[in-house]
LUMMARFI-555022 format. One record per residue (C-alpha): x, y, z. Coordinates in steps of 0.25 Angstrom, whole numbers, padded with zeros to 4 digits, always signed. Layout:
! LUMMARFI-555022
XYZ;...
END
This chain:
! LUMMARFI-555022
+0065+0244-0297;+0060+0231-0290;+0058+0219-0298;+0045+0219-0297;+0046+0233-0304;+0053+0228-0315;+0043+0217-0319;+0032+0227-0318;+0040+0236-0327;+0042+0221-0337;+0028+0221-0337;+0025+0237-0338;+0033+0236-0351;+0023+0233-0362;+0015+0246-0354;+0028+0254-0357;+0030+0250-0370;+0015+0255-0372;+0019+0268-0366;+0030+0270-0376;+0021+0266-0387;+0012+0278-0381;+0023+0287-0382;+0025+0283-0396;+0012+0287-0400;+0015+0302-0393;+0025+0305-0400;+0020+0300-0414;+0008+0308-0410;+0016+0322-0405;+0024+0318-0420;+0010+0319-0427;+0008+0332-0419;+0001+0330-0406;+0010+0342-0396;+0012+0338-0382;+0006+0349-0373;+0017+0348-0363;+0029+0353-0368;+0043+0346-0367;+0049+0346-0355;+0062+0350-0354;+0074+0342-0351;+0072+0341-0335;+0058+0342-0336;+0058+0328-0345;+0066+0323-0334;+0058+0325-0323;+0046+0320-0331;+0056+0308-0332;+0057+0304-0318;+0042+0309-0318;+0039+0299-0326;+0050+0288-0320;+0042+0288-0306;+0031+0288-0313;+0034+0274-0319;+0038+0269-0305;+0026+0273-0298;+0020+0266-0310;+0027+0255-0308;+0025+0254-0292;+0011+0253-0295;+0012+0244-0306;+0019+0235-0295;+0009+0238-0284;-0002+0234-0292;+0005+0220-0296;+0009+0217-0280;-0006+0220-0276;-0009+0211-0288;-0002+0201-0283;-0005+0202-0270;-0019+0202-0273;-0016+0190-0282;-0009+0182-0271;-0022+0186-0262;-0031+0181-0272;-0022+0168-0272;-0022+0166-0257;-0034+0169-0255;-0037+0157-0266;-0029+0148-0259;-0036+0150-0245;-0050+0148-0252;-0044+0136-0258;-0037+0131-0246;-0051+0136-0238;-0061+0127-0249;-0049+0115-0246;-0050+0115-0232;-0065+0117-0233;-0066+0105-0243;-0055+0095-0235;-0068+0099-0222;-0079+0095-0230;-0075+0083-0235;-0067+0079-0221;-0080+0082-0215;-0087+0071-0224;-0097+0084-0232;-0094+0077-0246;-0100+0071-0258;-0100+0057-0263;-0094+0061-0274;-0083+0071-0266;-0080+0057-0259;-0078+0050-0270;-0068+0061-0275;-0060+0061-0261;-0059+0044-0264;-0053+0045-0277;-0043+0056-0271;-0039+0044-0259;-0033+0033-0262;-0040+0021-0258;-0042+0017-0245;-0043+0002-0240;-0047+0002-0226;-0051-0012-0226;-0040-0015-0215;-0044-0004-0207;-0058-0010-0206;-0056-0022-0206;-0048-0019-0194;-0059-0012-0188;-0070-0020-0192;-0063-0034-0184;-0061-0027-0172;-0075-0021-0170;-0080-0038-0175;-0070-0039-0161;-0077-0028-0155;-0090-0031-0157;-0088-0048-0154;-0081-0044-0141;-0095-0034-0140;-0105-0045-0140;-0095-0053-0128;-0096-0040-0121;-0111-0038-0121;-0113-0053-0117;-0105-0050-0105;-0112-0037-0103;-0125-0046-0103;-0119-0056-0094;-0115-0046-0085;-0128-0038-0085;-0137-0050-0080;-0126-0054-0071;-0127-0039-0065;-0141-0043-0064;-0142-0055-0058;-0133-0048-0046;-0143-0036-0046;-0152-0047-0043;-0148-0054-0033;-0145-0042-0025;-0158-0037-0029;-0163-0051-0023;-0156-0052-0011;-0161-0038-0007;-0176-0044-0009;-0171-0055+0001;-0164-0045+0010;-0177-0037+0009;-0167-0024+0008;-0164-0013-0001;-0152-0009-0004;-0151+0007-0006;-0138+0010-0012;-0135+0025-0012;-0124+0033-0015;-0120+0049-0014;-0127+0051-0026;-0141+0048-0020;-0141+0036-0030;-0155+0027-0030;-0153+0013-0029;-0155+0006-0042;-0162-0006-0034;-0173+0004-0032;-0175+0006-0047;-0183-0005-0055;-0171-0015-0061;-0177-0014-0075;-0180+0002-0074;-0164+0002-0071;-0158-0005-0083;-0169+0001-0092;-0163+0015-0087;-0149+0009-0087;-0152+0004-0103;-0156+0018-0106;-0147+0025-0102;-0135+0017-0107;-0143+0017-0121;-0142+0035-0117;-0128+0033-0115;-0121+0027-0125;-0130+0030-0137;-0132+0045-0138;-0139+0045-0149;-0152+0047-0139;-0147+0057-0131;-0143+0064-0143;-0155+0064-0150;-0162+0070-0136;-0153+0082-0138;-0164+0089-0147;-0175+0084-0139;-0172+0089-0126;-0179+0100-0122;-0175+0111-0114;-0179+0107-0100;-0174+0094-0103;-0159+0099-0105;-0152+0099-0093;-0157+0085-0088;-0152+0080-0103;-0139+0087-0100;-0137+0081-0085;-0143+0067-0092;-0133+0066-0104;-0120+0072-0099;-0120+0071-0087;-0128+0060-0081;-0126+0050-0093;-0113+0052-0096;-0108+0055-0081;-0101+0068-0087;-0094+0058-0097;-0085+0056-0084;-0082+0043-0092;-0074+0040-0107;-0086+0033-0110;-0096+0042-0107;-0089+0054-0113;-0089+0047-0125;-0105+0043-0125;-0107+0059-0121;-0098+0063-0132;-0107+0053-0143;-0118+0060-0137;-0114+0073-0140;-0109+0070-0155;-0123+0067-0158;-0129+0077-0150;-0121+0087-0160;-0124+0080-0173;-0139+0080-0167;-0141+0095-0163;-0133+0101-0176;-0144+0093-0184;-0153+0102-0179;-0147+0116-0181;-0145+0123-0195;-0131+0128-0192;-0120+0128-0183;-0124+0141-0175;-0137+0136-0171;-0131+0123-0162;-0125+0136-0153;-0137+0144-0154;-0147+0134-0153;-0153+0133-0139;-0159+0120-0140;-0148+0113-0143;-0141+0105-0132;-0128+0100-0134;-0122+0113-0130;-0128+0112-0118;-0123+0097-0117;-0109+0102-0120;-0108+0112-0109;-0114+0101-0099;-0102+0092-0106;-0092+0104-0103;-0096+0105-0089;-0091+0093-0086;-0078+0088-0079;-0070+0091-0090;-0074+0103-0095;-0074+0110-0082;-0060+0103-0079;-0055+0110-0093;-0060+0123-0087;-0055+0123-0075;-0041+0120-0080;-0039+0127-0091;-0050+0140-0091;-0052+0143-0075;-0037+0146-0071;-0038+0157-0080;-0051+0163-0078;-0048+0162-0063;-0039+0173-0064;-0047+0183-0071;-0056+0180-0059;-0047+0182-0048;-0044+0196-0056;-0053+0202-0048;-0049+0216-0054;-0050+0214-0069;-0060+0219-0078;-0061+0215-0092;-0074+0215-0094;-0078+0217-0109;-0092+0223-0108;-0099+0237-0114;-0092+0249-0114;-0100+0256-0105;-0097+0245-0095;-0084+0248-0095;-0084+0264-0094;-0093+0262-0083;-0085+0253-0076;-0071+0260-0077;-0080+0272-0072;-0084+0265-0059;-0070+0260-0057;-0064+0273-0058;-0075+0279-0047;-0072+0267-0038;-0058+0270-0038;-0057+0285-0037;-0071+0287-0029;-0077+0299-0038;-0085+0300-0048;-0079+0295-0063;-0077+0307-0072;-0080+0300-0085;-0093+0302-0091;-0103+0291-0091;-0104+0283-0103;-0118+0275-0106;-0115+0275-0123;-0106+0262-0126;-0101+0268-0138;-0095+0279-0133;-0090+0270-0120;-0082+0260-0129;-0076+0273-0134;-0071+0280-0121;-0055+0277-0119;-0058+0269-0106;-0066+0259-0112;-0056+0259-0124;-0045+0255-0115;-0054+0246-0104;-0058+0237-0118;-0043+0239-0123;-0037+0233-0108;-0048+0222-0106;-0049+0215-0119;-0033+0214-0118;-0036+0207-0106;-0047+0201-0111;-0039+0195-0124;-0029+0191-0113;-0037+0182-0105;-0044+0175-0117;-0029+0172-0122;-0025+0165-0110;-0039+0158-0110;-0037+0155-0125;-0022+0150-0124;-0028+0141-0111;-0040+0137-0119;-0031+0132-0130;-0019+0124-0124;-0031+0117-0116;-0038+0109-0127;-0033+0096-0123;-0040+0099-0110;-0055+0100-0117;-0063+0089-0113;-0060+0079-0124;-0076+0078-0125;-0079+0093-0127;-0069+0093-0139;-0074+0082-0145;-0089+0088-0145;-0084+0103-0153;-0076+0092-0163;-0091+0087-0164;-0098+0099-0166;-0087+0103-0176;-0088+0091-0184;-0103+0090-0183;-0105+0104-0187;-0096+0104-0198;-0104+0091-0203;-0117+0099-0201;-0116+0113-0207;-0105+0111-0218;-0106+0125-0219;-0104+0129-0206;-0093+0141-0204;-0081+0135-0195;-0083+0146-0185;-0096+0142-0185;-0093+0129-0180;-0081+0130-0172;-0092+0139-0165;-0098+0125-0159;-0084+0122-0152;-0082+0136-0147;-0096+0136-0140;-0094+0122-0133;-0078+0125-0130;-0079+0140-0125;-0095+0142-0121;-0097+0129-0115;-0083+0127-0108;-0073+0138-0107;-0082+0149-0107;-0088+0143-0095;-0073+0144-0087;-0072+0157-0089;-0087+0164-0086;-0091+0152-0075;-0076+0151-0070;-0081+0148-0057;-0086+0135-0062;-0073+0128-0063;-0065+0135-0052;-0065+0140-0039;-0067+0155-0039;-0071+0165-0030;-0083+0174-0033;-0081+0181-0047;-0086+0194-0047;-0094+0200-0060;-0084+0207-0064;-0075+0194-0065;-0086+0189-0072;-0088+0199-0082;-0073+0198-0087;-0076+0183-0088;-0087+0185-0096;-0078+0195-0106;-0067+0184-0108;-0079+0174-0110;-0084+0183-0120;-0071+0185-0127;-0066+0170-0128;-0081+0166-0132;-0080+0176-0145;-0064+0168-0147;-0070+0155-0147;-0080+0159-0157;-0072+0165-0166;-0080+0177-0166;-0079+0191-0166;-0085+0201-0156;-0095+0209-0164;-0098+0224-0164;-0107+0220-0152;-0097+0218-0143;-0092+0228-0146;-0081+0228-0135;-0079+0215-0138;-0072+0218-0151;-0060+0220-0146;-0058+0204-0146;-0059+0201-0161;-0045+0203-0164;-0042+0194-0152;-0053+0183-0155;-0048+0184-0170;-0034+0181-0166;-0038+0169-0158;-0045+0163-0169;-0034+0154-0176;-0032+0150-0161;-0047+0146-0158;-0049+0138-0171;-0036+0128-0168;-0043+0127-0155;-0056+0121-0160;-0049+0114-0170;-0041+0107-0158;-0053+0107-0149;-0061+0095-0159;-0048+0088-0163;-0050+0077-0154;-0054+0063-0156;-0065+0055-0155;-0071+0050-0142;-0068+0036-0144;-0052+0040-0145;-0052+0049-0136;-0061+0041-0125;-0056+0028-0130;-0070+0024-0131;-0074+0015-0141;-0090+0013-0147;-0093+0002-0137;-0088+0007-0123;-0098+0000-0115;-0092-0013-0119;-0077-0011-0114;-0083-0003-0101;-0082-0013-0089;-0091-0003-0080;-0106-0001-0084;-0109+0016-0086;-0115+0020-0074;-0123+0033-0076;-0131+0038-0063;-0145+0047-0066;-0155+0053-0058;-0172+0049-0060;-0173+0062-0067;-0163+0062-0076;-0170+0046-0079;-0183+0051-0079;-0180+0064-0087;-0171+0055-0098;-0182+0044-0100;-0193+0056-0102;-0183+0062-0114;-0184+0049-0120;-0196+0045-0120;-0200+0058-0124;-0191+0057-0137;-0190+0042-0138;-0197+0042-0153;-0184+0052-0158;-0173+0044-0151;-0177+0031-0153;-0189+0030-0165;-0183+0014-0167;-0192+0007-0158;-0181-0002-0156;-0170+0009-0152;-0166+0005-0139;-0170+0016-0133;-0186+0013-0134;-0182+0001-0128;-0177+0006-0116;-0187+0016-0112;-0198+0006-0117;-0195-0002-0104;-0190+0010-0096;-0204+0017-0096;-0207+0034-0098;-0208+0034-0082;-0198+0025-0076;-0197+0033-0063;-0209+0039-0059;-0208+0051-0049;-0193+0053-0051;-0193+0063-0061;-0187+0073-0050;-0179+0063-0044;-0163+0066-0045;-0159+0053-0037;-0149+0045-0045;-0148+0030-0049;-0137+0023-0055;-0138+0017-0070;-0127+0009-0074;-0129+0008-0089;-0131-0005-0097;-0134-0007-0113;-0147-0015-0114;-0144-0016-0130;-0129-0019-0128;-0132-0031-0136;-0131-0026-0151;-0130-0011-0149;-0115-0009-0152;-0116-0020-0162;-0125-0016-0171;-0119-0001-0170;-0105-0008-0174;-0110-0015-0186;-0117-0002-0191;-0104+0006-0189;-0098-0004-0196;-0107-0005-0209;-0106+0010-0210;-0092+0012-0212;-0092-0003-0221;-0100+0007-0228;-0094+0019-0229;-0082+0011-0234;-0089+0005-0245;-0094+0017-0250;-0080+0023-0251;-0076+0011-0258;-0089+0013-0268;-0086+0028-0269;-0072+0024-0274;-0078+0016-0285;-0089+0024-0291;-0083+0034-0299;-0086+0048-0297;-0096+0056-0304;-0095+0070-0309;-0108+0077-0303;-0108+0091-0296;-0120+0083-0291;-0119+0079-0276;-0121+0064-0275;-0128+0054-0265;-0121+0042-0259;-0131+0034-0264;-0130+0042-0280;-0116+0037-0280;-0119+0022-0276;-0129+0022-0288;-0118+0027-0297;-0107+0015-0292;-0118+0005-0294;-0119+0009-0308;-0105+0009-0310;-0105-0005-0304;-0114-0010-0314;-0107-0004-0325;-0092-0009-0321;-0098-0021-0315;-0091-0019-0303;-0096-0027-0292;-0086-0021-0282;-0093-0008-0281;-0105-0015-0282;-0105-0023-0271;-0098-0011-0263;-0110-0002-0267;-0121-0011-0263;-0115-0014-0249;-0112+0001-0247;-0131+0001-0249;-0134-0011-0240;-0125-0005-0230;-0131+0008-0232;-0144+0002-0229;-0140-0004-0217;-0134+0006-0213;-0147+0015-0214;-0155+0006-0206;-0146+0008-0194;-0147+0020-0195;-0134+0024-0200;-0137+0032-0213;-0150+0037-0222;-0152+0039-0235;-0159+0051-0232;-0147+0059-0234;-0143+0051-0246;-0133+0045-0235;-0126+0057-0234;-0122+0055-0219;-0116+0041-0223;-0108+0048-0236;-0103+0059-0226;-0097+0049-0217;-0092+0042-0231;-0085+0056-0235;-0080+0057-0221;-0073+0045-0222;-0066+0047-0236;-0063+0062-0232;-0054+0057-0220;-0049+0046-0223;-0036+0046-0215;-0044+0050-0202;-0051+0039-0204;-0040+0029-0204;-0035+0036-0192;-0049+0033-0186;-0049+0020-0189;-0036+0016-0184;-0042+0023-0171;-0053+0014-0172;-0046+0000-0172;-0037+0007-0159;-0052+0010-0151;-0059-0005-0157;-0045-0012-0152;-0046-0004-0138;-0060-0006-0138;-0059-0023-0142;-0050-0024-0130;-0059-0015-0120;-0070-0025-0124;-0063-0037-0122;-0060-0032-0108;-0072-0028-0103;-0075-0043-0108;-0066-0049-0099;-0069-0039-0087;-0085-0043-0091;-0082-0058-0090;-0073-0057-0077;-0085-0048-0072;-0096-0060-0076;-0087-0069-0070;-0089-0060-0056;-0102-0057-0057;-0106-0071-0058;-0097-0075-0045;-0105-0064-0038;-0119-0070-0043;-0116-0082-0036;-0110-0075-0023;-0126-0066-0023;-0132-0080-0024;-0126-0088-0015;-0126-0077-0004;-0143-0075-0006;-0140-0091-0005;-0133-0092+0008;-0138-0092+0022;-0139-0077+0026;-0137-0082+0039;-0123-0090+0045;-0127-0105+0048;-0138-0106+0043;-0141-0116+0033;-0144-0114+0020;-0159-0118+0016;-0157-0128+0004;-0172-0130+0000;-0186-0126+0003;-0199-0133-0001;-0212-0127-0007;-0225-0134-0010;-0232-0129-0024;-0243-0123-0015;-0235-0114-0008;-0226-0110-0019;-0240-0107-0028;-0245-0097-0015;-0231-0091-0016;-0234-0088-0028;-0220-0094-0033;-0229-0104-0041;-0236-0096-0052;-0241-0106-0062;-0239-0121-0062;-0242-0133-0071;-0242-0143-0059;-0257-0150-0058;-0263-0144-0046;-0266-0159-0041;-0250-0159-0039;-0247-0145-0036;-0252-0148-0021;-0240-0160-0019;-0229-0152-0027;-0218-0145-0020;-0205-0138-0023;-0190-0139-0017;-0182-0126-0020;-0167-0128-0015;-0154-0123-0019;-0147-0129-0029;-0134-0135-0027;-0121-0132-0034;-0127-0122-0045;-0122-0111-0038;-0132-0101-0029;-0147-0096-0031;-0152-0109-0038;-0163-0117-0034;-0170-0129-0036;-0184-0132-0037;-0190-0146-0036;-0206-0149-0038;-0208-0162-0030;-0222-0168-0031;-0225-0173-0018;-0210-0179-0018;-0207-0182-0032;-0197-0171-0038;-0205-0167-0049;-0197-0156-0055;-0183-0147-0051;-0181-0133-0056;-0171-0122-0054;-0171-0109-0050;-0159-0098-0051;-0162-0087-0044;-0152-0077-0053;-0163-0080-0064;-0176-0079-0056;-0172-0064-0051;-0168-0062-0065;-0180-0066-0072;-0188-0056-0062;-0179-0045-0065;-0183-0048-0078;-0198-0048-0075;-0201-0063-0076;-0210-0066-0066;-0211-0080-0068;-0203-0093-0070;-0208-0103-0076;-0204-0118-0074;-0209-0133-0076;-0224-0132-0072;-0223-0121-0061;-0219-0104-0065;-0214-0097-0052;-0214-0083-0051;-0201-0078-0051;-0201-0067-0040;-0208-0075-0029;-0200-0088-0034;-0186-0077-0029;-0194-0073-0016;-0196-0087-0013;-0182-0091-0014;-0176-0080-0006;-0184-0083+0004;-0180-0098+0004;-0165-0097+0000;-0161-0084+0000;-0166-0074+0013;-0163-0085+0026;
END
């Protein structure tokens, strides 16, 4: 016997023991007179019942040793089947709280299990070089200003000399572009203003994403992705389309109840911005070289068919092939049932030999799909990584099929799906026939269910030959979309940091037709109250002077105009941003800090930041601890600061604020990785700033040299040899009937013996003039003009310039000194 045999029999033995006992009691009984009915065998007969009763026992004992391996087995089931729910709930309860979905109290729990933390170096670190960052800010906006009214003051010269010249310049290029001096100058830095303040906080944007209508689609599509961000051709511009996109999906997930209804949703908008995204330069670059050359070849296989569609489709077609070939009449009888189709042996086998092939092809297109990640436009992977993450922080409860659904739809739907249905929108193909496209369309079909994770159900019913193979790629697809969203954040990867306008030496550049204008400024207005309800939001602002109708007329017209961007709020924008950032993480810290301190309380009752913070002031007072104290009455004037930017509401019992608190507890060493990241970008960052500094002041240095050079050429002599006129004389009458004159305080007794001398000035450098009032010929008074500022104050619309006794009006004072000085 085995071993196991002989413990069973060990543990049999009391049970034999028992038996003997029974036997016993027979006999005594048989003594006592009880006669057996079955007489007594004889001699070979008691030893057959012997052996009888000897297999009997091992039978016995088989069983008996069955029934303890199913136990155990069923035991060790029980056991692993404990452990993977264990490991399940671990995994489950490591997401939660990685994810940030934890109590005050579970933070506090995960503190007391850390050991403490002093990050004060880290900050500290952090904190000088944004000081740096933000001193060398303010120098870089100064120079920004200086270079703005510079670029101004050339504008008008120019401007001026082409008055003199009495010509227009019309600049065109191949794009039909209209000349910006034919639009008023303030309409065009209003529209410059606005839509640099589009560009670079899409938090507008974003929030027209559930206002646009359905008409207006299309034109929000060509006026976000592809006209104000150029395609994202640009590291910066990717970047702001990539922000505008992560707020576009925490925006549209608000207002769907679960998961599945951001797909089936047909109101919603950012899928359709993602597939305009995906059309882009890089996604159709990805497809080319990695989907096409395999599709090409199923294309140029003219002859194969392995299309997947109903039963009777496929009888009828084998039974039209065969009569093309032979040239009679087929002898099989129609079928019109397609349950008895699927059932006929040459449907069998047509189903047998094309999902083989079928299963092939989507291999090869798998295996191509998966060694080509790193080829994915970096900004399509970081928008599923999005989703992911705001969908897990959405609906907690989500499945992860559920949500890894998101990813499939925008990877395979929107991108890949497209090479292999449209192939002829990436490469070069001849004609393809329906046939062609039919086998196309039953890949597609195939690969689709495989990205989803999903079965084919009994309604594809010829279909359901795949599950097996979609089942067996499933291990394979979830690495995928786990690899897919590991990327980083677009200020690694795009080496961009939080102020890219300050360490860019050329101003974006952005070209837009009338109608998109037109069609943008009427979505604004339209929705200015939800966008901008602050009457000092920057926005009101800008359309305040803008107007509803800046372009009457042109609502059709397609013609484009160049709009280099400028940042009318440049001046505390960033700064204040910087000093709020900064103020929420000094408070996330300090509530760590506190939450260290307080002791925890044992409640089942889930508890409010704010509950917490009333228990640590209690045990202040009762220990007298001004350390946590102090700590918790900073951690509720920071709060309250904090609310009135904007940055958190105590309408949710701060629970945003807490989920970013448990977020930074729950991954802690990510963290430190992050910020060591950080002081890499603010370094990078400091040095970009400080060289656009010295390209900025090298560029003032040029821009003045070419100021002087535009005015003494309007100075000089337009003709060789000809003197230059050096001063002209005006009496006070004519000046008055010129209109140059438009009020005086000189007696009207004197004003008939006053006149003027304008004459160049000497040695000051080109465009000043002098102005002398001389009664009869007593110098009475001398004033200066500079011509810079006279054309800058009527840009500005000052009309008039008022000096000692006399005001000149500005615009005929100009005219009058072009024609004296400036047009001979």
């Amino acid at each position: 016997m085995s071993a196991i045999q002989e413990e069973v029999i060990e543990e049999e033995s009391p049970t034999i023991e028992a038996e003997k006992e029974d036997e016993v009691d027979d006999n005594a009984n048989i003594e006592q007179g009880w006669q057996n009915p079955i007489p007594k065998s004889s001699e070979e007969e008691s030893e057959e019942d012997r052996l009888l009763f000897f297999k009997e026992r091992e039978c016995a004992l088989l069983l008996l040793e069955a029934r303890r391996i199913l136990a155990s087995m069923l035991q060790l089931r029980e056991k692993r089947d404990e452990e993977a729910w264990n490991e399940k709930r671990k995994l489950e309860e490591e997401l939660r709280k990685k994810t940030g979905n934890m109590a005050v109290q579970e933070i506090q729990e995960v503190l007391q299990l850390q050991a403490e933390d002093d990050e004060s170096e880290w900050l500290n670190q952090i904190q000088e070089l944004k000081n740096q960052i933000s001193q060398q800010m303010r120098t870089n906006l100064n120079l920004d200003r200086d270079l703005q009214l510079l670029e101004k003051k050339i504008s008008l010269i120019i401007k001026n000399k082409a008055n003199i010249q009495n010509m227009q310049i019309k600049a065109r290029s191949q794009r039909s572009v209209v000349s910006n001096t034919t639009i008023d100058q303030k309409k065009l830095e209003h529209l410059q203003n606005l839509f640099y303040l589009l560009q670079v906080e899409p938090r507008y944007l974003a929030k027209c994403i559930s206002l646009v209508s359905a008409s207006q689609m299309e034109t929000y599509f060509a006026t976000t992705v592809r006209t104000l961000y150029a395609d994202a051709l640009s590291s910066r511009e990717e970047y702001l389309l990539l922000k505008l996109f992560q707020l576009s999906i925490e925006n549209e997930m608000k207002n769907v109840k679960q998961v599945t209804d951001f797909l089936s949703n047909t109101e919603t908008v950012v899928p359709k911005m993602v597939s305009a995204y995906n059309k882009r330069k890089q996604g159709a670059e990805y497809v080319t070289k990695n989907v096409s050359p395999l599709i090409k070849k199923i294309v140029e296989s003219v002859d194969l068919n392995i299309e997947i569609g109903s039963s009777v489709s496929i009888y009828t077609t084998h039974i039209t092939s065969e009569e093309q070939k032979t040239g009679q009449k087929s002898s099989l009888p129609p079928i019109t049932s397609e349950e008895e189709a699927s059932k006929h042996p040459i449907v069998i086998a047509a189903l047998e030999q094309r999902s083989t092939e079928i299963k092939r092809i989507c291999d090869t297109l798998l295996e191509a799909i998966f060694n080509s990640v790193n080829d994915l436009p970096y900004g399509l992977r970081w928008i599923c990584k999005q989703f992911r993450n705001v969908a897990q922080k959405s609906f907690p409860n989500a499945s992860n099929e559920e949500i890894l659904n998101l990813e499939a739809y925008f990877l395979y739907v929107k991108l890949l799906s497209l090479g292999i249905v449209q192939p002829e929108d990436y490469i070069q193909l001849d004609n393809i026939g329906q046939n062609t496209r039919k086998n196309l369309i039953s890949i597609s079909r195939v690969m689709q269910r495989c990205f989803y994770l999903s079965e084919f159900t009994k309604n594809d019913k010829n279909f359901v030959i795949f599950n097996s193979w979609i089942n067996s790629n499933r291990s394979k697809l979830l690495r995928y979309f786990d690899e897919v969203a590991r990327v980083e954040e677009p200020e690694d990867t795009l080496q961009m940091s939080r102020y890219p306008d300050l360490t860019q030496n050329a101003k974006p550049v952005i070209y837009i037709s009338f109608k998109e204008i037109i069609n943008t400024i009427g979505l604004l207005f339209e929705n200015e109250q939800v966008l901008a309800s602050d009457k000092e939001d920057p926005l009101r602002k800008i359309l305040s002077d803008l107007g509803r109708n800046p372009f009457e007329g042109l609502s059709d017209d397609d013609r484009e105009i160049q709009l280099t961007l400028t940042n009318r709020f440049a001046s505390n924008s960033y700064e204040e941003e910087n000093e709020t950032n900064l103020l929420y993480n000094e408070t996330k810290e300090l509530v760590i800090q506190v939450l260290r301190l307080v002791p925890l309380q044992s409640t089942i009752q889930r508890l409010t930041l704010m509950e917490v913070l009333e228990t640590g002031i209690k045990r202040a007072t009762e220990t007298e601890d001004r350390v946590l104290s102090n700590k918790i009455n900073r951690v509720l004037e920071n709060l309250g600061k904090l609310e009135k930017a904007s940055f958190v509401t105590k309408d949710d019992n701060y629970d945003s604020f807490v989920h970013d608190v448990a977020l930074e507890v729950a991954n802690r060493a990510a963290i430190r990785e992050q910020q060591r990241k950080e002081i890499i970008r603010l370094k990078a960052t400091l040095e970009k700033m400080i060289n656009y500094s010295n390209f900025a002041n090298s560029k003032i240095e040029n821009y003045r040299s070419y100021v002087q050079q535009c005015m003494r050429q309007l100075c000089e002599p337009k003709k060789k040899g000809k003197k230059q006129k050096e001063s002209v004389n005006f009496s006070y009458k004519e000046l008055k009937k010129k209109g140059v004159i438009v009020q005086s305080e000189v007696p009207k007794f004197l004003q008939g013996k006053t006149n003027f001398t304008i004459s160049r000035s000497e040695g000051e450098g080109a465009g000043l003039f002098d102005v002398v009032a001389k009664l009869q010929a007593s110098k009475i008074e001398k004033m200066q003009l500079k011509l810079e500022d006279l054309l800058e104050k009527l840009d500005n619309n000052t009309t008039r310039l008022e000096l000692d006794q006399i005001t000149l009006d500005i615009s005929l004072t100009i005219a009058l000194l072009n024609r004296s000085f400036l047009s001979k």
